[in-house]
C-alpha positions in Angstrom: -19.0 -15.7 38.5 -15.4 -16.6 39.6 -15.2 -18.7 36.7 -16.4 -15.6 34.4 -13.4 -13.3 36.2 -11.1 -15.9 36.1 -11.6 -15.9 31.5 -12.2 -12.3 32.0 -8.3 -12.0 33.4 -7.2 -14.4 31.0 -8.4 -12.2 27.8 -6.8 -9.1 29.8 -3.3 -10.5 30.2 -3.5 -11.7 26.1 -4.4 -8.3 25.2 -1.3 -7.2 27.5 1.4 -9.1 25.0 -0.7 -8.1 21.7 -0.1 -4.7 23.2 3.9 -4.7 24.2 4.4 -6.5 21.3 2.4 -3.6 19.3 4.5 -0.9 21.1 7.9 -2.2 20.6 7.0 -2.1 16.6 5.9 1.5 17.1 9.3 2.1 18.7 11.3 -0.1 15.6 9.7 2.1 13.0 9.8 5.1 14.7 13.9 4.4 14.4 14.5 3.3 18.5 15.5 0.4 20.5 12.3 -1.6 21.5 12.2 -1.4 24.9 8.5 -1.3 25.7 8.7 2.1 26.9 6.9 4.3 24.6 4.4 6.8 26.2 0.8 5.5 24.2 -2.6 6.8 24.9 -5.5 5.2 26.7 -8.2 6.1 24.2 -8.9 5.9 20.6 -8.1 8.5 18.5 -11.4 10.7 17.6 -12.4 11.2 14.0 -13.4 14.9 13.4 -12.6 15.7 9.8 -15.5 14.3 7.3 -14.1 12.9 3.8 -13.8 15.7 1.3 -15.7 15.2 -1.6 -14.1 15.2 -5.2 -10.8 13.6 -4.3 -8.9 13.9 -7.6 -8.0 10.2 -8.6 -4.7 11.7 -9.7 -3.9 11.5 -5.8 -3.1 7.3 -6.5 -0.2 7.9 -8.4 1.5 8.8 -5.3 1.2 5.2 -4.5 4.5 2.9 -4.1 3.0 0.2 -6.0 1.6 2.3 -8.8 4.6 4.3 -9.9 6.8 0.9 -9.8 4.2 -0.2 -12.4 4.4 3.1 -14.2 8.7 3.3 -14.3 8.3 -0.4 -15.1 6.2 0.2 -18.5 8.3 3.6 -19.7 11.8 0.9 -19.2 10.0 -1.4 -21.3 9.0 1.3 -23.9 12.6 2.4 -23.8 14.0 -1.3 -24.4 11.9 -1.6 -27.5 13.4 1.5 -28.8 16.9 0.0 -27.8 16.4 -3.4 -29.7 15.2 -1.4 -33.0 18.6 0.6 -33.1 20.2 -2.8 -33.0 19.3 -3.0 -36.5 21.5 -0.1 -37.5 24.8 -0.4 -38.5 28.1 -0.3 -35.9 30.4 2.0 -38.0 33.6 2.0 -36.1 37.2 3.9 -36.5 39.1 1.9 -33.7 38.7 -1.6 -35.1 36.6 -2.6 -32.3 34.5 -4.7 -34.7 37.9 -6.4 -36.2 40.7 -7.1 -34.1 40.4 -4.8 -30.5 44.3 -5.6 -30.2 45.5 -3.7 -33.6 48.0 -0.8 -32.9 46.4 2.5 -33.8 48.2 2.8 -36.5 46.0 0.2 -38.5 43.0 2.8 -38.4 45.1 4.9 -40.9 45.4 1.4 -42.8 42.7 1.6 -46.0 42.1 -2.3 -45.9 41.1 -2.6 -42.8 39.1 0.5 -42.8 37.0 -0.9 -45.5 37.0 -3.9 -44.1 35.6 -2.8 -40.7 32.7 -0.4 -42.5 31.9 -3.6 -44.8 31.5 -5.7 -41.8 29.6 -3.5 -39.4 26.8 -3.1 -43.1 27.1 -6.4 -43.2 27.0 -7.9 -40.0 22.9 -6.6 -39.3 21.6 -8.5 -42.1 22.8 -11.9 -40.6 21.9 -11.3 -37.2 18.1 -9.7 -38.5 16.1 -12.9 -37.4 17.6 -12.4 -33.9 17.3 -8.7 -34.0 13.5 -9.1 -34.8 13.2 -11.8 -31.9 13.9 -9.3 -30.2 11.8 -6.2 -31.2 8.7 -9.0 -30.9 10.2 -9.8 -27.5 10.7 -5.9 -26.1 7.1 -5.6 -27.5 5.4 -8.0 -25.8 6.9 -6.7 -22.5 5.6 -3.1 -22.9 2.2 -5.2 -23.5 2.5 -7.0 -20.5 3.8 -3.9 -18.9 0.7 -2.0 -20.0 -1.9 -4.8 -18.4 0.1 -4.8 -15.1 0.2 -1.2 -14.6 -3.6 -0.8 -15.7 -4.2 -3.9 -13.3 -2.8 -1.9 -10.3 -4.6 0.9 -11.2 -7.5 -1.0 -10.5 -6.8 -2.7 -7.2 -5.7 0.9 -6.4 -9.0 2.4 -7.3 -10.7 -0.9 -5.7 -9.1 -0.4 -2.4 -10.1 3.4 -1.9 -13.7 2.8 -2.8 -13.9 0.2 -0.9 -12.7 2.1 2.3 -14.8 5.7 1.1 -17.9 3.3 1.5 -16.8 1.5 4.5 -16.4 4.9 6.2 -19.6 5.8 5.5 -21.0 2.5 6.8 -19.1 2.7 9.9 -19.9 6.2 10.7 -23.7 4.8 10.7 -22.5 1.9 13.1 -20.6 4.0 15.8 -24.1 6.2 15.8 -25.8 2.7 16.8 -23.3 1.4 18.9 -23.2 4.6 20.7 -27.1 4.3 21.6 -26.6 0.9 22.7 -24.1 1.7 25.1 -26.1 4.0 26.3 -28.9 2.3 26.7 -27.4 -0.7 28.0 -25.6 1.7 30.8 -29.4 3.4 31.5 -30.5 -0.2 32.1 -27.7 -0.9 34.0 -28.9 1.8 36.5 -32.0 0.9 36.2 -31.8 -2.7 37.3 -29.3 -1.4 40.5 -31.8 0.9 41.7 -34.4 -1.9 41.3 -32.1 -4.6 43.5 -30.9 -1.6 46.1 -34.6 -1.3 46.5 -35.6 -5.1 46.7 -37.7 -5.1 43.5 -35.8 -7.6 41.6 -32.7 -10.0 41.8 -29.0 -10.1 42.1 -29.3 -12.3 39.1 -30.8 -9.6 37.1 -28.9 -6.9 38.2 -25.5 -9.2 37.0 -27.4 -9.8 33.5 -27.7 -6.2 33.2 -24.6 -5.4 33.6 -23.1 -8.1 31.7 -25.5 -6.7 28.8 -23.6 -3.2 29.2 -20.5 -4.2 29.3 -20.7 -5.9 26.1 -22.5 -3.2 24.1 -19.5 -0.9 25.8 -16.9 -3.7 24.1 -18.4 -3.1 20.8 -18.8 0.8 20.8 -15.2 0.4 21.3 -14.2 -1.8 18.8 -16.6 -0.1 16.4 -14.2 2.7 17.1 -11.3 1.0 16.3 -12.3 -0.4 13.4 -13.0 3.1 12.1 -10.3 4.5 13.0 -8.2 1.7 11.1 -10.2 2.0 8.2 -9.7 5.7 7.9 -5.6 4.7 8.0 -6.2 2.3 5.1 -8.0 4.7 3.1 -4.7 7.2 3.8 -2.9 4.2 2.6 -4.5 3.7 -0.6 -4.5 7.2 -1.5 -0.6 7.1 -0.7 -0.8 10.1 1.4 -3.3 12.8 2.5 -6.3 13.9 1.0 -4.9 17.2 -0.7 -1.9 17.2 -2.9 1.0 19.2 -1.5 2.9 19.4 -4.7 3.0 18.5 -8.0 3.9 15.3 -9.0 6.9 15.5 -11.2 7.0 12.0 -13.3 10.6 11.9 -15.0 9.9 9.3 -17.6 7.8 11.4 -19.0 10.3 13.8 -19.9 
């Protein structure tokens, strides 16, 4: 029994730096100085509110990873627009295309003003293997641009299925783990009423409370598990169940 307190202590003091550690992050991304100080609470958070049903899948776009995949495939729709205008000519009065040192009095100059519209016409045509190289190579991005954004669609709508149905199967576990606490605590009365009254041992009476306390250890970290489930579920839909406000997607303008 010494030995079983003595491991018992041990596991208490590890849980004592997971938990300061935990507390100074709290305090990091809450915007303070980690000093170990903030004020926590000593029991898990209840869950009261139930899962709506019908949560609009339109909820995921709020997601960080799935409007970088969205912005991504609109710039790479925009840069095949970009490399097709390539193809059209560079018409230009300041003899940019020529000589960008001339005086501007050369634009007045006929020659060279001929010879500037000539060689913008001109100057498409030579380059229109590269400019096609191009226009393949912009349109391969939007397709690999479409397959990554569709791909995190999935893993999006992967992740909050996932946690919808492991919400349901936890809510079924706490209900079981709350009965075997409680029956595990009824025994443990039990079995001290029996050894106050010299019915049964002190060996028993230890067994039965050892069998309590560990159905009391998972209740609780059925709990927790819950509890961090429900945050990944708020995760994965980016948010809250309900939409506040519209979403206002500027590349689709």
């Amino acid at each position: 029994m010494r030995s079983s307190l003595a491991q018992a202590e041990n596991q208490l003091y590890a849980q004592e730096v997971i938990k300061n550690d935990s507390v100074r992050t709290l305090e990091v991304l809450s915007g303070h100085y980690p000093k170990g100080e903030l004020v926590i609470s000593e029991a898990l958070p209840e869950i009261k509110h139930e899962i709506p049903l019908g949560i609009p899948a339109t909820l995921l776009e709020r997601r960080h990873d799935v409007l970088a995949a969205r912005r991504r495939l609109a710039a790479a729709d925009h840069r095949v627009a970009e490399a097709k205008k390539a193809f059209l000519p560079n018409i230009s009065l300041s003899g940019a295309v020529g000589n960008q040192t001339r005086e501007l009095s050369d634009i007045l100059n006929f020659n060279f003003f001929i010879w500037n519209i000539a060689s913008s016409v001109v100057q498409p045509i030579f380059q229109g293997g590269r400019l096609w190289a191009q226009v393949d190579q912009t349109e391969a991005s939007v397709r690999q641009a479409q397959a990554q954004y569709a791909q995190t669609a999935l893993i999006a709508f992967q992740e909050v299925e996932s946690f919808l149905n492991a919400d349901l199967q936890l809510k079924k576990q706490l209900e079981t783990a709350q009965i075997s606490a409680e029956e595990g605590r009824e025994a443990e009365l039990l079995a001290q009423e029996q050894y106050q009254a010299g019915l049964t041992t002190i060996v028993t009476l230890l067994e039965a409370q050892r069998r309590s306390f560990d159905t009391q250890r998972t209740l609780i970290q059925t709990k927790m598990t819950q509890v961090q489930n429900r945050i990944n579920l708020h995760l994965a839909l980016g948010g809250d169940y309900a939409q506040s406000k519209p979403l206002r997607m500027n590349d689709e303008d």
